[in-house]
LOZA-839093 format. One line per 10 residues: number of its first residue (from 1); their letters; for each residue x, y, z of C-alpha. Coordinates in Angstrom, 2 decimals. Layout:
BEGIN
NUM	a	X Y Z; ...
***
This chain:
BEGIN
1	xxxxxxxxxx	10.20 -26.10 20.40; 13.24 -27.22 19.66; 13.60 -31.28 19.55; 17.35 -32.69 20.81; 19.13 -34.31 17.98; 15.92 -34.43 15.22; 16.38 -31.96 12.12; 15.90 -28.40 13.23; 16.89 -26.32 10.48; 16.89 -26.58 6.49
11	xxxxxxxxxx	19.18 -23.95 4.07; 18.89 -23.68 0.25; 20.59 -21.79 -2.31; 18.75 -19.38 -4.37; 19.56 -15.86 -6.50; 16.52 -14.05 -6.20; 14.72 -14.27 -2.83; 11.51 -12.47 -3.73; 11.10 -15.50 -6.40; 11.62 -18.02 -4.36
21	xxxxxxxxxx	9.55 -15.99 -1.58; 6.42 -15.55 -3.90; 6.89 -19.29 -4.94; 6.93 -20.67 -1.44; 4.02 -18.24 -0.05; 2.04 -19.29 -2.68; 2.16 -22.66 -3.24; 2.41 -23.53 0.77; 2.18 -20.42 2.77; 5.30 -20.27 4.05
31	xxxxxxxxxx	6.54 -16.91 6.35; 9.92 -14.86 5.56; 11.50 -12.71 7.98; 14.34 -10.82 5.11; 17.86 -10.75 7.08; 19.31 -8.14 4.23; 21.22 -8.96 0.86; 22.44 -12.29 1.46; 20.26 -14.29 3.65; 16.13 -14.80 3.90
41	xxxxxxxxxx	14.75 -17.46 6.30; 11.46 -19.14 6.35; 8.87 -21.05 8.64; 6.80 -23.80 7.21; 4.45 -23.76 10.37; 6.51 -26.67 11.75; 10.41 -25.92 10.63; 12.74 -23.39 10.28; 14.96 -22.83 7.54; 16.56 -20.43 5.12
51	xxxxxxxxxx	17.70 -19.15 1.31; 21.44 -17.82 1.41; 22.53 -16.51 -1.56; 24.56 -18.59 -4.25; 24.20 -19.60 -8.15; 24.30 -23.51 -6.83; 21.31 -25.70 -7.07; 20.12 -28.14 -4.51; 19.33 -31.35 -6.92; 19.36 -34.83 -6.85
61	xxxxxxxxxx	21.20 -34.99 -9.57; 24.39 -33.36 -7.98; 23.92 -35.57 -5.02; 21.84 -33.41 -3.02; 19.60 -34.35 0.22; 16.17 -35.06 -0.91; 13.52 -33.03 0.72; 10.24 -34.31 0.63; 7.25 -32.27 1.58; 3.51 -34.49 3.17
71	xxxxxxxxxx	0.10 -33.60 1.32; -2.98 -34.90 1.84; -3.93 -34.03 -1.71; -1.18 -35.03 -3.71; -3.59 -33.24 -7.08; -4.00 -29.95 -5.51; -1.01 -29.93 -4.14; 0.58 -30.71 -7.69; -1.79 -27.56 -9.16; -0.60 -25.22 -6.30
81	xxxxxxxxxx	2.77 -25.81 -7.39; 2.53 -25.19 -11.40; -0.32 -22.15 -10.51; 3.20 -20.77 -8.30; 5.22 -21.21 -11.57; 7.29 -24.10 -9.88; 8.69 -27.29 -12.71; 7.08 -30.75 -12.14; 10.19 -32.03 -13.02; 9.01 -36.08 -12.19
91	xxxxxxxxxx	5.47 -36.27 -11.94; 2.94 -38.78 -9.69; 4.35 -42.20 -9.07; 3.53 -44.59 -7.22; 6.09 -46.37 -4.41; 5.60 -48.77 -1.60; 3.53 -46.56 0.42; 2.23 -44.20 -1.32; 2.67 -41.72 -4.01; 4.79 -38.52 -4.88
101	xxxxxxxxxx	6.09 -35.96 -7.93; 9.25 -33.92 -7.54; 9.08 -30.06 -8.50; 11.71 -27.47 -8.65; 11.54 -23.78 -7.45; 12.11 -20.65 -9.45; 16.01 -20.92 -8.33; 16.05 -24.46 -9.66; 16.05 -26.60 -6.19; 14.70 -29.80 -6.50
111	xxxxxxx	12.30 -30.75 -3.79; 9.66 -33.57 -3.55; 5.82 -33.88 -2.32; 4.67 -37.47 -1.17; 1.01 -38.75 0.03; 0.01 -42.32 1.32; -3.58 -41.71 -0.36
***
């Protein structure tokens, strides 16, 4: 169900949608529905979003939105991840709250995974 003015749809860039597909599927079973050449979209059992095609990375580092991913095991989480062949690009700290690593996919998006355990 759609929620009035809460975030209701997430895009990424990415070159090759079967990698990013395989990575996502297997490190947190997301769905795909393929909408041809340029565009793949995705459902995280929750939210809706998509990969359009583009050479651009979504990064921190270029000033790009942080998204940050729950766990309730911030380890097996982590392994899921590497097993998927996704980067732990910053690996478990801890903040004010909790803790969390940042990974990136196989089309170099930077995303991060937080747990308050």
């Amino acid at each position: 169900m759609t929620r009035d003015q809460k975030i209701d749809y997430l895009e990424f860039p990415a070159q090759d949608f079967n990698a990013v597909q395989n990575f996502y599927q297997s490190a947190f079973n997301w769905i795909f529905t393929d909408y041809g050449t340029d565009y793949r979209a995705f459902n995280d059992g929750i939210l809706n979003g998509g990969f359009y095609k583009s050479e651009l990375k979504s990064s921190t580092a270029n000033g790009a939105a942080l998204i940050v991913l729950f766990a309730k095991n911030l380890e097996r989480t982590k392994q899921s991840i590497v097993d998927a062949k996704g980067l732990i690009v910053k690996d478990i700290f801890s903040f004010p709250g909790g803790r969390r690593f940042h990974f990136t996919d196989p089309h170099g998006n930077e995303l991060a995974v937080w747990s308050d355990r």
